[in-house]
N, C-alpha and C positions, 0 to 999 in steps of 0.2 A: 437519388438513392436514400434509403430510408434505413436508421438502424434501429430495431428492436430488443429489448433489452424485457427478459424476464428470469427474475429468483425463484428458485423453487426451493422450500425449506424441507427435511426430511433428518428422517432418524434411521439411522443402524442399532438395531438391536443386538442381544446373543444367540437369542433365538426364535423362529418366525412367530408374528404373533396374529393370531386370527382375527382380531381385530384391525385393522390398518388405520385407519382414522379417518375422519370429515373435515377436520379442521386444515384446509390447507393454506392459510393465513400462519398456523400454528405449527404444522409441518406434516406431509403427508410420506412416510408413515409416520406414526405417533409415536413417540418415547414411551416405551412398555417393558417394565417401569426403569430397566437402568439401559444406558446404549449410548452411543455418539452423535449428536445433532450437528447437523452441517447446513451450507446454503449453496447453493449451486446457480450462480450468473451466468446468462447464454447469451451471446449477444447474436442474430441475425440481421443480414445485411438485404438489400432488394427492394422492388418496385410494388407498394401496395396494387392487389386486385383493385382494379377501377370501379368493380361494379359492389364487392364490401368495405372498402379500405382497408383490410386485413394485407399485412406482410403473411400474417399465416395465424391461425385459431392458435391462442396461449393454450389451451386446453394439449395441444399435440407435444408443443415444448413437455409440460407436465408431465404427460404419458410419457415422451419418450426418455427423460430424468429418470422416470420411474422406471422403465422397463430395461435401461442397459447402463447407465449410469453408475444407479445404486448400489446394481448387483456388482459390477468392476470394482465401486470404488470399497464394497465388502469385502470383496476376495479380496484385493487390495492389502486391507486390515489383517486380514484374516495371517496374510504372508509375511507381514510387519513390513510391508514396501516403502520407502520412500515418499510420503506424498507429494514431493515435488515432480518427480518421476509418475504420477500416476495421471497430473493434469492433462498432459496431452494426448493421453491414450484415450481421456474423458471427452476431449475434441472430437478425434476422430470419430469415435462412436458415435457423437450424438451427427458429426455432418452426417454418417452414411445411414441417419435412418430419421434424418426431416429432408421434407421434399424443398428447403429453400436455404440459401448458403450461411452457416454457421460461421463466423470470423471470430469467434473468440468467448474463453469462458472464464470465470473467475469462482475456483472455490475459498469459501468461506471458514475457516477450521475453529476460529473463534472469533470472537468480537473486534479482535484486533490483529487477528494474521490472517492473509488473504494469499496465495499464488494462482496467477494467473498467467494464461497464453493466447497467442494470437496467431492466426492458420500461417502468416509469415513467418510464424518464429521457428517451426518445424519442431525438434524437439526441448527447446530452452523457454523456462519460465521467467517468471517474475516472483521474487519473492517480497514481502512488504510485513513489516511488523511494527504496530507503535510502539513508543515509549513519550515519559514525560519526568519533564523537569520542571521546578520550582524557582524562579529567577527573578531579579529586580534589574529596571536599566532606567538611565534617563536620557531622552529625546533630548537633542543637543548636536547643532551644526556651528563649527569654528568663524565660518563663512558668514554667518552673521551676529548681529549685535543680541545683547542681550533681550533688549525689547523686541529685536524679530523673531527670536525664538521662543519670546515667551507668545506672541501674537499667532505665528504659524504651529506649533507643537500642543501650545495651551497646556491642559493636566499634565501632559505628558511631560512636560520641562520644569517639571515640579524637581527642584535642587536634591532632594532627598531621598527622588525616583520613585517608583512604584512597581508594583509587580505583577508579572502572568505566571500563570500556569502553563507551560506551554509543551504542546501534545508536537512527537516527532516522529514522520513514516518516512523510512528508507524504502527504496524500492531497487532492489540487486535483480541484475536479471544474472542469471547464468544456465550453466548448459548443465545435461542430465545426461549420466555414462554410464553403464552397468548397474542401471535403476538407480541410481541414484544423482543428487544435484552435485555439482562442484562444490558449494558451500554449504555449510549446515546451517540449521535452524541456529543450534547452541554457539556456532561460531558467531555469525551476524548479531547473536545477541552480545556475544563476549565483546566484540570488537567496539559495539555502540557503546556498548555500557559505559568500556574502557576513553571511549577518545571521544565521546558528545557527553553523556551525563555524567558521571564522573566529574569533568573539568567546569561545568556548567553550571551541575545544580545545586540551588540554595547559595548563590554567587550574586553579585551587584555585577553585573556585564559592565559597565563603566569602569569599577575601581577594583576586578579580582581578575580581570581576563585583559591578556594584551592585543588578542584582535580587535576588543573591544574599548579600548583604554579610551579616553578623555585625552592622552595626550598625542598618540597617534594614531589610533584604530579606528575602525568604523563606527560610525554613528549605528548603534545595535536595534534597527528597523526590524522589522518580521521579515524586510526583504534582502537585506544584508543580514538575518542571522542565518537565513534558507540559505545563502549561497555561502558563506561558512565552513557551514556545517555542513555542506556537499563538497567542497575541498578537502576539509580533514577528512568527512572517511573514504571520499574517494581514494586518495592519497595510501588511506592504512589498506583499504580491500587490495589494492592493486600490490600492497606488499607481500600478500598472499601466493601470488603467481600462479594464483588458480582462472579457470575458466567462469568468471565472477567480476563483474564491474555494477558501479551506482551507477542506476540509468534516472536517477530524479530524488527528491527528497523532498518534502511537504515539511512544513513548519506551522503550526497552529497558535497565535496570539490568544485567540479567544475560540469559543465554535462559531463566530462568523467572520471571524477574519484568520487568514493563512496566505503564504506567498509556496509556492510552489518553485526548484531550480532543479535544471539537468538539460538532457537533452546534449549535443554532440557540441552543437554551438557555445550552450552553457559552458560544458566541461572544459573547451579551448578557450574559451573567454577570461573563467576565473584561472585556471594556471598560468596564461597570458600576463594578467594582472597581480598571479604572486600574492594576492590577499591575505 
């Protein structure tokens, strides 16, 4: 089985514009001149034709983004809906009018908020938003001597520490009830703000944070800060007692390195461990 994956870029205007556009690299319709730009990920699942290698001609995806998508995710706007509530109805529409199975789509709302669904999920999304912190740490294991640490860590066990930038996407799935999600956009921001950046950033992880202390805490890895920082806000979402849990969190050291945590296993794992 083969999964195909195509974004189609597009604009919502106020009002129709006789022009549509060419640029579909650029977004088909064309922002004329003021409107809402969006991306629209479709993923299809199946067995390429043997005789094109095509799962299915992108050109139909396109079309059919354009032809039932758009218009829903308009009205949509138009109603002031919920847009976590509008991605699965984007689902259905697009399975029942491509002739190969649709498992899942991802809209795009900006650069850094994304909900998506998966034909499993029925009616609950995914919600995901970045955010980013400013932080210094130093690489530094107890377990060994100083010269091993300066041998296996290298810059990084520089006494003085150093620092990242580091980019962070929660990913909340939750359920959607009378069009709308169990959590909100503004809450998942309040709650991050409040218990990752907040406490985090413009911090030495070594000398300002106790998970991360020098004297008992974790050595503050990308891969121990991702699991962290997937306990605390699991921890706070769940204090909500809404229909809303972390299904994973991504932590960004640089844009080529990240450790990603969650999963059912994760979640037992670090509460197990008490971190």
């Amino acid at each position: 089985m083969v999964t195909l994956r195509r974004t189609v870029r597009f604009a919502i205007n106020p009002s129709a514009a006789d022009d549509r556009g060419t640029n579909g690299y650029g977004g088909v319709p064309s922002l004329m001149p003021w409107g809402r730009t969006f991306e629209l990920t479709v993923s299809c699942r199946g067995t390429p034709d043997p005789a094109t290698g095509y799962l299915i001609n992108i050109k139909a995806i396109d079309d059919a983004v354009r032809r039932t998508a758009v218009p829903a995710l308009a009205a949509h706007i138009e109603r002031h809906a919920d847009p976590a509530a509008c991605v699965p109805q984007l689902l259905t529409l697009l399975r029942n009018h491509l002739p190969v199975p649709v498992v899942a789509v991802r809209l795009h709302l900006t650069p850094t908020l994304v909900i998506d669904t998966e034909v499993t999920m029925g009616s609950r999304v995914v919600l995901a938003q970045k955010f980013e912190i400013a932080a210094a740490h130093r690489l530094h294991s107890p377990s060994l001597s100083d010269a091993e640490n300066r041998a296996f860590f290298g810059k990084c066990n520089n006494p003085a520490g150093h620092g990242h930038n580091y980019v962070i996407e929660p990913r909340v799935e939750t359920g959607t009830r009378a069009a709308r999600a169990a959590i909100t956009l503004a809450e998942l921001e309040e709650i991050t703000q409040r218990v990752l950046v907040e406490p985090f950033d413009h911090k030495h992880l070594n000398l300002d944070t106790p998970e991360f202390s020098d004297h008992n805490g974790l050595n503050p890895t990308v891969e121990n800060i991702a699991m962290v920082f997937f306990r605390l806000l699991s921890t706070e979402l769940a204090r909500l007692g809404r229909d809303a849990r972390l299904r994973e969190i991504t932590v960004w050291e640089t844009d080529r390195t990240s450790a990603t945590f969650g999963g059912t296993q994760d979640y037992h794992a670090v509460n197990d461990q008490q971190v």
